[in-house]
MIPAMAR-563340 format. One line per 4 residues: number of its first residue (from 1); their letters; for each residue x, y, z of C-alpha. Coordinates in Angstrom, 1 decimal. Layout:
REM residues N
NUM = A = X,Y,Z; ... $
This chain:
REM residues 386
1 = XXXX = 108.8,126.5,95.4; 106.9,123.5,96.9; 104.8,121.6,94.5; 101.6,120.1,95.6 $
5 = XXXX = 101.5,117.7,92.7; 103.1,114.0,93.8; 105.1,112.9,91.1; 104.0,110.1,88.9 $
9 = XXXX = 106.5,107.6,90.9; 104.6,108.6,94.3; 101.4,108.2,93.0; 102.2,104.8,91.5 $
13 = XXXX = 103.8,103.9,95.1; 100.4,105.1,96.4; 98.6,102.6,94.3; 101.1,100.0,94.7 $
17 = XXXX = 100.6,100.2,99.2; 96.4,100.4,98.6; 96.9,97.7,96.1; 98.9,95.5,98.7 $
21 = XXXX = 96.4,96.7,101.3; 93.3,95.6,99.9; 94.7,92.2,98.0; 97.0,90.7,101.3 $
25 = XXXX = 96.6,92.7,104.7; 93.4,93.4,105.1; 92.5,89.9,104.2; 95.3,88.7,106.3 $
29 = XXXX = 94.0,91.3,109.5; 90.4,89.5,109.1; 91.2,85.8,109.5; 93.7,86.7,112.7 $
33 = XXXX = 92.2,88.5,114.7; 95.0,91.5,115.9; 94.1,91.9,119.2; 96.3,89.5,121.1 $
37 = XXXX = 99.5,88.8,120.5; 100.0,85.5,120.1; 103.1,84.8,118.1; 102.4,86.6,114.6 $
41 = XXXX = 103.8,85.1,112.0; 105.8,87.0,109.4; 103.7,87.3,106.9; 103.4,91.1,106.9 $
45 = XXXX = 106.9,91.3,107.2; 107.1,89.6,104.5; 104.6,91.4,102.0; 107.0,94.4,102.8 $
49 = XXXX = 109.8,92.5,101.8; 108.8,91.2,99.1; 108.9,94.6,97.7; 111.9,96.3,99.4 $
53 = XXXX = 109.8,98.7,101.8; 110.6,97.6,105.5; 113.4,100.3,105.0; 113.1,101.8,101.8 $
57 = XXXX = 115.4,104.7,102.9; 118.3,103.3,102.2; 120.1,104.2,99.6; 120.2,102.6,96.0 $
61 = XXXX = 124.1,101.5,96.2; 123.3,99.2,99.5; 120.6,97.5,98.0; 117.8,100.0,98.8 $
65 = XXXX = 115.1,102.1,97.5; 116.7,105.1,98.2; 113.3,106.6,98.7; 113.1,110.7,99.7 $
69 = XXXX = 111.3,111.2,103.3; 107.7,112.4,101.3; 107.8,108.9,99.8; 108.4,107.3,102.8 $
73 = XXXX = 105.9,109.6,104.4; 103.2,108.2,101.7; 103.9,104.4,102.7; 103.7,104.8,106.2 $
77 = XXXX = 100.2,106.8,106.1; 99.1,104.6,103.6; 99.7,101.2,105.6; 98.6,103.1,108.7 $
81 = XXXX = 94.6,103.2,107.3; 94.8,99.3,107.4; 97.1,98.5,110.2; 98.8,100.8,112.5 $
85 = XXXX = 101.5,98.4,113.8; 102.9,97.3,110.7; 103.2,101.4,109.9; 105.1,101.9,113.1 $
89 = XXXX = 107.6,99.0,112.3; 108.6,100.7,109.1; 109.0,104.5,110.9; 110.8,102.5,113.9 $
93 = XXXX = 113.1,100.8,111.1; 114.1,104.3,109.2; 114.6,105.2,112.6; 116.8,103.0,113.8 $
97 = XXXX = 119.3,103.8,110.4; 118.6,107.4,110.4; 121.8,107.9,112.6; 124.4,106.0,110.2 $
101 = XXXX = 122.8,107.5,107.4; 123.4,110.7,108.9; 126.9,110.0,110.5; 128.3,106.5,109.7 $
105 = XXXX = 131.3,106.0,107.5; 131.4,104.4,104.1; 132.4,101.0,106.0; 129.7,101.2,108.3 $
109 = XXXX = 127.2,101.5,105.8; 128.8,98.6,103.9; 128.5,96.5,106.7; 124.9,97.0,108.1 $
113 = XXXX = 122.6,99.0,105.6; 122.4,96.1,103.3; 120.8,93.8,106.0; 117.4,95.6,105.6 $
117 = XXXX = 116.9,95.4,102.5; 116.0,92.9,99.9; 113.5,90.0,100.6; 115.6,89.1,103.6 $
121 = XXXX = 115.5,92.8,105.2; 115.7,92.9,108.9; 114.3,94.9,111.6; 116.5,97.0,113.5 $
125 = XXXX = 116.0,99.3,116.8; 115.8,102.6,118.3; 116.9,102.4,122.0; 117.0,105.9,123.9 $
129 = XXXX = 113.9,105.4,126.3; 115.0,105.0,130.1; 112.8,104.7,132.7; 114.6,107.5,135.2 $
133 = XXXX = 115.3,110.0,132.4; 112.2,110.2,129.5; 112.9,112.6,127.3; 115.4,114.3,129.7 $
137 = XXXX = 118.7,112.9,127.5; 120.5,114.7,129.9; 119.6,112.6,133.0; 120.5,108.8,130.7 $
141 = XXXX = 121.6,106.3,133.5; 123.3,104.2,130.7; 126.5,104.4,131.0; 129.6,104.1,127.7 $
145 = XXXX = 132.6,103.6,129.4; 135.5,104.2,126.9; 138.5,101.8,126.9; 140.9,101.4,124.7 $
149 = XXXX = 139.5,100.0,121.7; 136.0,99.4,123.0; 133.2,100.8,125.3; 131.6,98.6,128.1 $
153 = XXXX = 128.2,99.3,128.1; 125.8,99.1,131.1; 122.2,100.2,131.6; 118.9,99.4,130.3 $
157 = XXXX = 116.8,101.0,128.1; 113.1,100.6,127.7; 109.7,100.3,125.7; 112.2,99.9,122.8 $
161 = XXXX = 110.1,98.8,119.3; 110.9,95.9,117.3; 113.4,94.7,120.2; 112.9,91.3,120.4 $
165 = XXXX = 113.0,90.7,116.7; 115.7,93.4,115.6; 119.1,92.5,114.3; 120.8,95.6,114.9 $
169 = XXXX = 120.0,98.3,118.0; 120.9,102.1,118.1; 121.6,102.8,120.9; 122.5,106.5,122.6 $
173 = XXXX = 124.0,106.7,125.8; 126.5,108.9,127.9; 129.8,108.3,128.2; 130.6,110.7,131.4 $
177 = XXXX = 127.5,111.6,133.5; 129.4,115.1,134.7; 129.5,115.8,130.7; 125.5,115.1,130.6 $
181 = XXXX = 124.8,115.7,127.1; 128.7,116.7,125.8; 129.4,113.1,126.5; 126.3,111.3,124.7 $
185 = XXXX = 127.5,108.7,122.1; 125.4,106.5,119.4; 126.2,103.0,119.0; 124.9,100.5,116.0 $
189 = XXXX = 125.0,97.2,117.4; 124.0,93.4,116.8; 121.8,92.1,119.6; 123.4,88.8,119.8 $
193 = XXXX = 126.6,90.3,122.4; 127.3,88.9,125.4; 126.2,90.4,128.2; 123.4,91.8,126.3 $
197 = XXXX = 119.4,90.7,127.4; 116.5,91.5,126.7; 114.3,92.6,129.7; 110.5,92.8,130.7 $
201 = XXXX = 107.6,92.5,127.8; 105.9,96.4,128.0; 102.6,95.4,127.6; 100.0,97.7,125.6 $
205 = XXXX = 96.5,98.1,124.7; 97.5,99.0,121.1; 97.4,96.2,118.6; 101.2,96.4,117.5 $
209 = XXXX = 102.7,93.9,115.6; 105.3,93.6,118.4; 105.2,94.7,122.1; 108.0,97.2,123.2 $
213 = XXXX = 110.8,95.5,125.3; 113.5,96.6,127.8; 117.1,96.2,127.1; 119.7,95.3,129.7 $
217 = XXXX = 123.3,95.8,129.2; 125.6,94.1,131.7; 129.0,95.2,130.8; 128.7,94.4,126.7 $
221 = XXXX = 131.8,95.3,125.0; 131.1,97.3,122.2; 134.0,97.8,119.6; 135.1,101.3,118.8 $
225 = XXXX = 133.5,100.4,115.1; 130.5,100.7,116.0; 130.7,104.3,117.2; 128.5,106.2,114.9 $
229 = XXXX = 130.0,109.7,115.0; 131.2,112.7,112.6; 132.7,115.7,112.9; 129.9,117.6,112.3 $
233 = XXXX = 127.4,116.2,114.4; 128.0,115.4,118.5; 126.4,112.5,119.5; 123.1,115.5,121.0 $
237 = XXXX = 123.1,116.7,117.7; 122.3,113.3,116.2; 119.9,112.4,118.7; 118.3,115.7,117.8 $
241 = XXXX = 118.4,115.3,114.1; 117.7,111.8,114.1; 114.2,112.6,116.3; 112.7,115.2,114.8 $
245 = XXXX = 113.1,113.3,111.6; 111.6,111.1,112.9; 108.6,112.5,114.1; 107.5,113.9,110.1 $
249 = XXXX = 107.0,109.8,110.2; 105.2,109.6,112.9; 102.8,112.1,112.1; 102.3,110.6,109.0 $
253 = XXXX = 101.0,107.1,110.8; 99.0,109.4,112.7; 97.4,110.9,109.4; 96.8,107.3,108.4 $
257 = XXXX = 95.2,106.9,111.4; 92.6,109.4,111.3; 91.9,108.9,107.5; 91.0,105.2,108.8 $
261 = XXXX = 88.5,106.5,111.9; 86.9,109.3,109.6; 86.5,106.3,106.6; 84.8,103.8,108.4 $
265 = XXXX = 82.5,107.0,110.2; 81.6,108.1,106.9; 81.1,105.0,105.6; 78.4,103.8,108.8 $
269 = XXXX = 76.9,107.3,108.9; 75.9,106.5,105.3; 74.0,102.9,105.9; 72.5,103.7,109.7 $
273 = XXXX = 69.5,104.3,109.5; 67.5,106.1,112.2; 63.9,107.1,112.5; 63.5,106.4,108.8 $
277 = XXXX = 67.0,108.5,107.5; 70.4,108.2,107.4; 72.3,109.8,110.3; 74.6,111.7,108.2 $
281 = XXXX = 71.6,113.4,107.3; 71.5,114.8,110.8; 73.4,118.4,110.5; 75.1,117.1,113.3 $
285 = XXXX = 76.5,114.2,112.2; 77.6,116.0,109.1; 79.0,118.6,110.8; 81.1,116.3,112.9 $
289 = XXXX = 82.6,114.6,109.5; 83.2,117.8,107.5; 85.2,119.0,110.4; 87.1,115.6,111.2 $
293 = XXXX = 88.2,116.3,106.9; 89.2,119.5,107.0; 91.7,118.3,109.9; 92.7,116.0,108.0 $
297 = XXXX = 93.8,117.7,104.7; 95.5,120.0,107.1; 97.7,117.6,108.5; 98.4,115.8,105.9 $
301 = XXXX = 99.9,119.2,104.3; 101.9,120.0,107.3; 103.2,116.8,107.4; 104.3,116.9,103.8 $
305 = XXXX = 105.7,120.3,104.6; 107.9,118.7,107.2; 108.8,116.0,104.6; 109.7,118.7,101.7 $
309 = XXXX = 112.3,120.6,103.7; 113.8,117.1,105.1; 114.5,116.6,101.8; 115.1,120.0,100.6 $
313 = XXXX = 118.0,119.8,103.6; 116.5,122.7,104.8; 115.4,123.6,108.6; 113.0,121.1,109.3 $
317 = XXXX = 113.3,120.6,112.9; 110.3,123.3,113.8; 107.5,122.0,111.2; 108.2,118.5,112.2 $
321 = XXXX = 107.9,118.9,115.7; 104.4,121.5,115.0; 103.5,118.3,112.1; 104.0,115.5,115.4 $
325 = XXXX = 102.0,117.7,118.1; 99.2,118.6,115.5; 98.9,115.6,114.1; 99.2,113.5,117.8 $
329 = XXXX = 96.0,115.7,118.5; 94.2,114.8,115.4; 94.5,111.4,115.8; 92.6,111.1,119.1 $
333 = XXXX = 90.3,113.6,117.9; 89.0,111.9,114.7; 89.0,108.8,116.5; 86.7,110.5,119.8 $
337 = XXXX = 84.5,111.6,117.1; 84.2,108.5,115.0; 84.0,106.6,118.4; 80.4,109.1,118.8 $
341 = XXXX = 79.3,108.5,115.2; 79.3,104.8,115.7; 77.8,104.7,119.7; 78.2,101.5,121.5 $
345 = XXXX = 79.3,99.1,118.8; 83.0,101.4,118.8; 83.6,99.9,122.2; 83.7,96.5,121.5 $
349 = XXXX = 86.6,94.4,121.5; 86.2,93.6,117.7; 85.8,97.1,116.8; 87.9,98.6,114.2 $
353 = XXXX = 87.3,102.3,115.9; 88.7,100.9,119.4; 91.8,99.8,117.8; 92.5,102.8,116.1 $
357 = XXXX = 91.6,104.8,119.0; 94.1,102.7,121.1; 97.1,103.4,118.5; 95.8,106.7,118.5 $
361 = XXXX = 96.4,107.2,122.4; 99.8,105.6,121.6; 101.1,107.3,119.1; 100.6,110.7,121.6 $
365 = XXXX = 103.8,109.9,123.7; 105.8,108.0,120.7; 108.8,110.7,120.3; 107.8,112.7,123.1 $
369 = XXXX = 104.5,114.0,124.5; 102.7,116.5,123.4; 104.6,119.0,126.1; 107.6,118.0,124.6 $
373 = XXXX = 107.1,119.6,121.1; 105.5,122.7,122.8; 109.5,123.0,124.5; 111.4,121.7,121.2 $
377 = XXXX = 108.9,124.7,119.2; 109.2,127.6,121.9; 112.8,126.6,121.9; 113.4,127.4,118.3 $
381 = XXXX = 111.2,130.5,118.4; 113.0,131.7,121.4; 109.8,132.1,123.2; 111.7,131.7,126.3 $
385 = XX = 113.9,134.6,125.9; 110.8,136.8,125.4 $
């Protein structure tokens, strides 16, 4: 039976994030102004670090948290109400170890899971993105030609997260293009190869902490070690698995979004004062924020629901992707409406409300587009055979 009580560890981890928050980011966001990005320094890494949390899914015995996906899930949305792009670093860094979690062997974890953790924890990435294929895995251009001992990789891969600072890149590509997805293979690999580059800056409005990147693979030898692969999941399966986990996350930034948008709207509707009242006196107005809450709470349930049976290691795969299109949709809702609360002061370039409305826009195509869960859902519900 699910239990809508957090236990008293989550709700200390709560206070802990809100704590860190208020006392070091937000202070931090104010004197450097995160608009541009002109060479952060890694100071908000660092406040993560200092506590274990830039990948706090990895478990206890490599020097992790261990922490359960609604834990995660709370972190995430919490950091997201202050600063989007430090929230997606964390969901890109689970991301990036979801697959050897899933599938790596006992030696493979050894060897990589302890570098991100601790107060030296690094940032890895997620590489599947290519510009001919999207979310079409089955048309990857990438090419993992086996040898004997080793793959040569070629390809490129792009608007990959955390690239240009990441120590380790998962990376999924085929192996035979007549075996489409049969063939698809998951590699964990350092980003200091030969042969390996990174490409063209992706440029976006959305204050992250770090601009995606393209990744260029010329021929990089990749050792048969660094095949993450198990018997019981083909390298689909783990793409598959590894997204739709991924996407409870997700929607949990996205939460955090909207709870920052509706905030700082309930907050202004409260002080402006017009023809002698406060707006949020105006049934309008009012209207507007009761309904932006009520979306809200009901995310924030589905995406805990999606977190619950990740955990429970139950089917997961439907709510998430329903949590991930609902909660996309919210985002830029609350934000439209919060952007109308406030008028002409949410459109300039110091605005709080433009930001979030920029990560908010984001976010919507971050593990697929909105059209993309509508196929992942019908899918399961065998819509298509109706």
């Amino acid at each position: 039976m699910m239990n809508f009580e957090l236990s008293e560890g989550q709700t200390t981890l709560i206070q802990l994030i809100r704590t860190l928050n208020a006392e070091k980011i937000v202070p931090y966001l104010r004197e450097h102004r995160f608009t541009e990005k002109n060479g952060f320094s890694q100071y908000l890494l660092d406040i993560l670090r200092e506590h274990n949390l830039l990948c706090p899914v990895v478990p206890k015995e490599y020097g992790g948290l261990g922490m359960d996906y609604m834990s995660v899930s709370l972190v995430v949305e919490e950091i997201a109400t202050v600063c989007p792009g430090l929230a997606f670093v964390v969901s890109n860094n689970v991301h990036a170890v979801q697959p050897i979690l899933l599938s790596g062997t006992k030696e493979q974890k050894q060897n990589i899971l302890p570098a991100f953790t601790g107060k030296e924890a690094c940032l890895g990435a997620f590489a599947s993105t290519e510009r001919a294929s999207g979310s079409d895995v089955s048309s990857f251009q990438s090419l993992a030609e086996e040898k004997d001992d080793h793959y040569i990789l070629t390809g490129q891969k792009e608007y990959v997260l955390n690239a240009g600072t990441a120590k380790y890149l998962t990376v999924f590509s085929s192996s035979s293009f007549s075996k489409k997805k049969a063939s698809l293979r998951c590699f964990m690999i350092p980003n200091f190869l030969p042969h390996f580059r990174l490409g063209k800056v992706c440029k976006v409005a959305a204050p992250l902490l770090f601009d995606p990147m393209e990744i260029l693979f010329d021929h990089v030898k990749i050792s048969k070690s660094n095949v993450i692969e198990d018997k019981d999941y083909s390298g689909y399966l783990l793409l598959s698995q590894t997204m739709d986990m991924g996407r409870a996350l997700t929607s949990a930034v996205a939460v955090g979004i909207a709870r920052a948008a509706f905030d700082l709207a309930d907050d202004y509707a409260r002080k402006r004062v017009l023809n002698g009242k406060t707006i949020i006196s105006n049934q309008v107005i009012a209207h507007s924020l009761v309904e932006m809450a009520v979306m809200i709470e009901m995310n924030q349930l589905l995406v805990r629901k999606a977190c619950w049976l990740i955990d429970k290691e139950e089917d997961f795969a439907m709510v998430s992707n329903m949590s991930k299109l609902s909660a996309s949709r919210l985002a830029i809702e609350v934000t439209s409406r919060a952007s109308e609360i406030f008028g002409a002061r949410a459109f300039l370039v110091t605005s709080k409300i433009d930001q979030l409305t920029q990560c908010a826009r984001i976010i919507s195509v971050i593990d697929g587009t909105d059209n993309i869960q509508k196929n992942t859902i019908s899918t399961i519900m065998k819509v298509n055979e109706i």
